[in-house]
C-alpha positions in Angstrom: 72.4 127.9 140.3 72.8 127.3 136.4 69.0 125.8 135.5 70.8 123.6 132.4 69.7 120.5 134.0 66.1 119.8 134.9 66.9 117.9 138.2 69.1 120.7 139.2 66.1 123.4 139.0 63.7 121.3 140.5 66.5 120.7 143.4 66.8 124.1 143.5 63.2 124.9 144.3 63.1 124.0 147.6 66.4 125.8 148.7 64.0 129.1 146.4 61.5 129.0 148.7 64.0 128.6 151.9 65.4 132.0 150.8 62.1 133.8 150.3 61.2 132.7 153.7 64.3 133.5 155.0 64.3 137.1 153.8 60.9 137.5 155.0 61.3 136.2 158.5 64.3 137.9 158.7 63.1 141.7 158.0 61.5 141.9 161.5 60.3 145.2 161.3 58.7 145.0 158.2 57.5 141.2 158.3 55.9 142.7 161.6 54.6 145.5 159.6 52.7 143.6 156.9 51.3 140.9 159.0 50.1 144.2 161.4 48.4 145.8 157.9 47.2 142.6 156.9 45.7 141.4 160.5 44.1 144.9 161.3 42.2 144.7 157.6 41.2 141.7 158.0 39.8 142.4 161.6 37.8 145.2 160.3 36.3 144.0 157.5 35.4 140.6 159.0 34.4 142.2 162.1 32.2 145.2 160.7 30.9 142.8 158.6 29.8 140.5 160.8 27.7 143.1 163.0 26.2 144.2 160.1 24.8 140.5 159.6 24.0 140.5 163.0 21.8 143.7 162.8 19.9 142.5 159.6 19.1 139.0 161.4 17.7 140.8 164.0 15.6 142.8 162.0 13.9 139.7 161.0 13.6 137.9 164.4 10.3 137.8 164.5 9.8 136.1 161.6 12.0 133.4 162.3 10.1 133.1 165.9 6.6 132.2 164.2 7.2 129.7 162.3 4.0 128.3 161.8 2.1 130.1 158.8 3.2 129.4 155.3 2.1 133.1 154.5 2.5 136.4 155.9 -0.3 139.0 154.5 0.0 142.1 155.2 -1.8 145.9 154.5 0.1 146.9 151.1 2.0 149.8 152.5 3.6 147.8 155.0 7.2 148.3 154.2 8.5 145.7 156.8 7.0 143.4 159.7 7.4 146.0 162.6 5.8 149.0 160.3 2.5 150.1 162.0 0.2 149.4 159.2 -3.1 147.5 160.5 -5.6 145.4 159.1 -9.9 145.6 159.7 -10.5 142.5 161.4 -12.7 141.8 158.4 -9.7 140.8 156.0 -8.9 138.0 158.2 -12.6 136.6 157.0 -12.2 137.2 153.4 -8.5 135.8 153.6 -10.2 132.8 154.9 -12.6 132.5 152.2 -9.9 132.4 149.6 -9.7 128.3 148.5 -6.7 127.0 149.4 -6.3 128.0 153.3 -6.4 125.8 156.0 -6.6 128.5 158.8 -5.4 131.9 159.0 -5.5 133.9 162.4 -5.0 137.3 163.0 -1.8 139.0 164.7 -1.5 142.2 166.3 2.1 143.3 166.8 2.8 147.1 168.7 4.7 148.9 170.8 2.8 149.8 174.2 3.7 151.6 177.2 4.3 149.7 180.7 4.0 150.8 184.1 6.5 148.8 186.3 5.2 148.0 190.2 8.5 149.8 191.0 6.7 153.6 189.2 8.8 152.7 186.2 8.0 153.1 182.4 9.2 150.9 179.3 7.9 150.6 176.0 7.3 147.1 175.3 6.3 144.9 172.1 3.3 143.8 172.7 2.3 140.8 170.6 -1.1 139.4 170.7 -1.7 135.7 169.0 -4.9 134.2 168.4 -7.1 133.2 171.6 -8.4 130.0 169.7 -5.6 128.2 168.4 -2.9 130.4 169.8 -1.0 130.2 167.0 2.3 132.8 166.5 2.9 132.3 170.3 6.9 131.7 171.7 8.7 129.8 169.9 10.5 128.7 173.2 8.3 128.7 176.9 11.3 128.6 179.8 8.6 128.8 182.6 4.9 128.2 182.2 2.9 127.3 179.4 1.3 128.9 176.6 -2.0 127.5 177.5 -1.8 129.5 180.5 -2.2 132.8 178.4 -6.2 132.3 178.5 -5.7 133.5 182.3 -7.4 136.6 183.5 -5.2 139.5 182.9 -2.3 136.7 181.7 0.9 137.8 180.0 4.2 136.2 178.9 7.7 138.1 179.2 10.7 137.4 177.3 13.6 136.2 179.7 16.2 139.0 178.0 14.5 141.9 179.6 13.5 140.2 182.9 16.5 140.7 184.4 17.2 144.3 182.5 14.5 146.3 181.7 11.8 144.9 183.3 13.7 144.1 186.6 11.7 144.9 189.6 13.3 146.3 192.9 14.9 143.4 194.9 12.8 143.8 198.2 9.1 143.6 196.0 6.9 140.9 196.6 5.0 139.5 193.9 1.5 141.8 192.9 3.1 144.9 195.6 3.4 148.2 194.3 6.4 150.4 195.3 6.4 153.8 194.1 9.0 155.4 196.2 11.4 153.4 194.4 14.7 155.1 192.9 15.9 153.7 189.9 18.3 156.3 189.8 20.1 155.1 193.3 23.1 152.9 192.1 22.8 151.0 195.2 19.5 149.8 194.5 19.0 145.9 193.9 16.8 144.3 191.8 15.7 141.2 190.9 14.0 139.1 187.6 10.4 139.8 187.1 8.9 136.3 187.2 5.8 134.6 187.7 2.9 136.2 189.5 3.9 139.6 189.1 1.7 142.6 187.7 2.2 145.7 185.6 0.3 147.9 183.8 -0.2 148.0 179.9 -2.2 151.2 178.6 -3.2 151.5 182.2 -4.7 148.0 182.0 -3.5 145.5 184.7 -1.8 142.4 183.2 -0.1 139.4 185.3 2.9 137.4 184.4 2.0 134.0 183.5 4.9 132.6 182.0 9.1 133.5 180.9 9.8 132.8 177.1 12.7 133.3 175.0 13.1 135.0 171.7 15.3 135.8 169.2 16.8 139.2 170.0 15.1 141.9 167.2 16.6 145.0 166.3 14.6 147.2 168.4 15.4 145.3 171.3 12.3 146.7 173.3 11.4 143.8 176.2 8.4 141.1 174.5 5.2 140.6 175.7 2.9 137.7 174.5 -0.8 137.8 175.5 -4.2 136.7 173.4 -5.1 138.7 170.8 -8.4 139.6 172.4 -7.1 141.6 175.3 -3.7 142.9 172.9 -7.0 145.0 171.2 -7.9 145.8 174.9 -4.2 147.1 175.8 -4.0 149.0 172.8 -5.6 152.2 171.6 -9.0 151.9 170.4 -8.6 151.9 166.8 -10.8 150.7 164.1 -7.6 148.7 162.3 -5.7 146.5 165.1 -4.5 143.5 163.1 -0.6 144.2 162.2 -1.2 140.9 160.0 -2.9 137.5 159.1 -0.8 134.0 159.4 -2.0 131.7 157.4 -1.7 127.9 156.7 -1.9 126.7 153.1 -4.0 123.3 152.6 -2.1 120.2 151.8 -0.7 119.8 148.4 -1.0 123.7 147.4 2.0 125.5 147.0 2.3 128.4 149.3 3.8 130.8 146.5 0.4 130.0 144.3 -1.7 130.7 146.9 -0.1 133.5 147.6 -0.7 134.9 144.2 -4.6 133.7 144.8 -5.0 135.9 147.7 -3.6 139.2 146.7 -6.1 138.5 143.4 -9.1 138.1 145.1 -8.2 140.3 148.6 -6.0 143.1 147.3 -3.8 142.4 150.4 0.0 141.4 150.0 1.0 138.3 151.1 4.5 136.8 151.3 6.5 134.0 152.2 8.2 133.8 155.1 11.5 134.5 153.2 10.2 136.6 150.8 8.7 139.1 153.9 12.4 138.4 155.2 14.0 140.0 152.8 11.4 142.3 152.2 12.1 143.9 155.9 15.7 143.4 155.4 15.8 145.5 152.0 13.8 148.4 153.7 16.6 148.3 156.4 19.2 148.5 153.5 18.0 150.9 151.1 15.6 153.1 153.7 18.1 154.0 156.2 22.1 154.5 156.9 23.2 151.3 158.4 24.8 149.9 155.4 26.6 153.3 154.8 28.0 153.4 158.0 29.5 150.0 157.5 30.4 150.2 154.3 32.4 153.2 155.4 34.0 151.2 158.2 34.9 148.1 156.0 36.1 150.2 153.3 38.4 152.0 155.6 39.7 148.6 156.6 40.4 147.8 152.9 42.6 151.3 152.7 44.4 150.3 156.1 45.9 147.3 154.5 46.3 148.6 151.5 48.1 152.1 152.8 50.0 149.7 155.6 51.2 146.4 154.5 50.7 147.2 150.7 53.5 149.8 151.3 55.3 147.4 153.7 55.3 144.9 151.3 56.5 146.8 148.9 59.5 148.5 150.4 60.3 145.2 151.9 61.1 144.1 147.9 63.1 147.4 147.4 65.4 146.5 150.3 65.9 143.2 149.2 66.6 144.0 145.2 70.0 143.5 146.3 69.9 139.8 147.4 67.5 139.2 143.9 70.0 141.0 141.9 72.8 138.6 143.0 70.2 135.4 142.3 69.6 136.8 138.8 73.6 137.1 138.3 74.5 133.6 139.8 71.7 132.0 136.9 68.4 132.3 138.9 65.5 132.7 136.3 62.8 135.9 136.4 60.1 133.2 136.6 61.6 132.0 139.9 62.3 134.9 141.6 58.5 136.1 141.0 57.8 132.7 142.5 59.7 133.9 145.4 57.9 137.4 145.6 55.1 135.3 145.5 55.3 133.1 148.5 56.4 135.7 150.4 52.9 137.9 149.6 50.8 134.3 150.2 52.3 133.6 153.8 51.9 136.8 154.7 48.4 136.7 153.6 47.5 133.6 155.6 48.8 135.0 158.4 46.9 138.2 158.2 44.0 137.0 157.7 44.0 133.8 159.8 44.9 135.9 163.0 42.6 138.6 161.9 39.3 136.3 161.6 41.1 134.4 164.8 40.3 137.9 167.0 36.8 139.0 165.1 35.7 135.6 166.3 37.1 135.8 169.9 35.7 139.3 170.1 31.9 137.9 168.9 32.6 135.1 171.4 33.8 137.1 174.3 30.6 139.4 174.8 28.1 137.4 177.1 24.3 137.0 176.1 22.6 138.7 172.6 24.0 142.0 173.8 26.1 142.3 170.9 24.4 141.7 167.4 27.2 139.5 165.8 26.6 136.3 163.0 29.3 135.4 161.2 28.6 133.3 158.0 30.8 131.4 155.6 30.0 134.3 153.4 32.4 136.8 155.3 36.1 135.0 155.8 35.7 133.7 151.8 35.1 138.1 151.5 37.5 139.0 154.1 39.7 136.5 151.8 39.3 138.0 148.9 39.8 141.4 149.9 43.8 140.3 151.8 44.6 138.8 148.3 43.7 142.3 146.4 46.0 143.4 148.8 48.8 140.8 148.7 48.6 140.3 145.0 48.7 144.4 144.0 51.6 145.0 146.6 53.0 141.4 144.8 52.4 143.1 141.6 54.1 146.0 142.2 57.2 144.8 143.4 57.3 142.4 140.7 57.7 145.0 138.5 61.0 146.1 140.1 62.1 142.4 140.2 61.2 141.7 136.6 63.1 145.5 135.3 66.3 144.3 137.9 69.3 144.6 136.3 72.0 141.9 137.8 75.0 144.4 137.0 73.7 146.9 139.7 74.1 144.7 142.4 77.8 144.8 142.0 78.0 149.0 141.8 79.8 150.8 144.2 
């Protein structure tokens, strides 16, 4: 394979790559062993990753549900949209005052106790919208509407936890109280709370009026929708019961501006939906140890492939330094057999990494419902990508070295 003539190299190219296929294919056991490295790194770090997305969007669910308001003001401690810290019902007046608003309406937003007909207890989160306008209500209404919520006693329930945690037992008639009821009894049957039934809030009778659906927060305590009138009634008596103000900027003013206006003349905070988005998402991040955890996890995927088909890799040139040597003796060029090396470390890569992404996204597929937080953006292959080719291209790297220091002669020592 004497590269004197141009048109003989570039004939030769093709047969190259033949070879470095061939060798690779050929290995079974370590071909096997570097696309096993590469897949289970992959997996890891796309999969991990892709939770942890899941968890952060879920933090911010109930953002995304009330889309209405242009701003979100808030008591200027509150770290993040489910931290318990109220507003007087006066600062919804003097938001109102500030020029620029069209309407703002307060929120309340807690966790309460419920007493199921069935004797039963589950903290629910209780979020009252205003009885006027009823603005911040469900973003989706399944059964019912949200009119319906100026009822007597009315209530909305999320359709998640009608079937989980707020099932009732399967022989209760809507409004009947059983309180010889075993939840414990795994024979017991149970059915959707719907329409028409009753429970308790704070010891405070409340009827189901209508089934919603949410987005699934991080908490993942069952939602409850009423007026924000009787969410004050439900709740501990407290002199501060709005959790925040929504508010609607006035055509042609610029949300961030009047943003800016409104913490000048009220001392409040008030954000954007993105900007409180992020601001509940960076308490989750820097405030607790979610992001060590899976940093811990995806970093340990990194050192899998690295430990497994880096090494693989790598002894997979040594074994082959013979079959090099001879190319380098017969008139093959450095330059090609580093293209060779090359391939061999890219197909392996795309291999890796497409069956790896191939099972993370049959595994977020395969679990039914929101049970499993799981939201995988573009963001996370083009990272999984990049962290398979650190991989690939150090292992190349390496065994480059040996190719590059190969001396033909040794090939032909006994």
């Amino acid at each position: 394979m004497v590269e004197s003539a141009t048109g003989c190299a570039t004939r030769d190219d093709p047969l190259m790559k033949y070879f470095a296929l061939k060798m690779l294919f050929g290995d079974v056991a370590k071909f096997y062993g570097i696309l096993l490295g590469l897949t289970f790194a992959s997996l890891l770090i796309s999969q991990q990753s892709a939770i942890f997305v899941g968890l952060m969007s879920r933090t911010v669910g109930f953002i995304r549900d009330t889309g209405q308001a242009d701003l979100w003001i808030i008591d200027p401690d509150k770290l993040y949209v489910d931290d318990q810290k109220p507003l007087r019902d006066t600062e919804v007046d003097r938001v109102r005052s500030v020029t620029g608003v069209a309407w703002a309406v307060p929120l309340f937003k807690g966790l309460l106790s419920a007493k199921l007909p069935s004797g039963e207890r589950e903290t629910c989160d209780v979020i009252g919208i205003d009885d006027a306008t009823l603005i911040g209500g469900p973003p989706k209404v399944l059964e019912g509407s949200v009119a319906d919520l100026r009822n007597p006693d009315a209530i909305m329930i999320d359709n998640a936890s009608r079937g989980r945690k707020l099932a009732l037992p399967a022989g209760l008639a809507p409004g009947d109280v059983m309180l010889d009821f075993d939840p414990n009894d795994p024979a017991a049957k149970r059915r959707p709370m719907g329409l028409g039934d009753v429970l308790e809030l704070n010891e405070r009778r409340a009827v189901v009026v209508g089934i919603v659906e949410t987005t699934p927060t991080f908490q993942s305590q069952p939602v409850i929708y009423t007026t924000y009138a009787r969410a004050k009634q439900y709740a501990p008596a407290n002199r501060r019961t709005a959790s925040l103000v929504l508010v609607k900027a006035l055509s042609g003013v610029e949300p961030k501006e009047l943003a800016k206006r409104i913490e000048a003349e009220t001392g409040l905070l008030a954000f954007t939906p993105d900007d409180f988005s992020w601001r509940t998402i960076s308490y989750w991040v820097s405030q607790t140890g979610i992001p060590i955890n899976f940093g811990i996890a995806i970093g340990l995927g990194f050192l899998v492939g690295v430990a497994i088909a880096g090494q693989m890799f790598y002894n997979f040139t040594l074994d082959n330094l013979k079959y090099f040597g001879a190319m380098k003796a017969m008139g093959a060029s450095t330059r090609r057999l580093l293209v060779m090396v090359a391939l061999q470390a890219f197909v392996a890569a795309v291999l890796g990494l497409g069956i790896g992404l191939g099972i993370t996204c049959m595994f977020g597929l395969s679990v039914p419902g929101n049970r499993l937080a799981f939201r995988m953006l573009w963001h996370i292959p083009v990272m999984t990508a990049g962290a398979v080719t650190i991989i690939c291209v150090g292992s190349a790297l390496l065994s480059m070295i040996r190719v590059v220091r190969l001396d033909p002669a040794e090939v032909f020592k006994t």
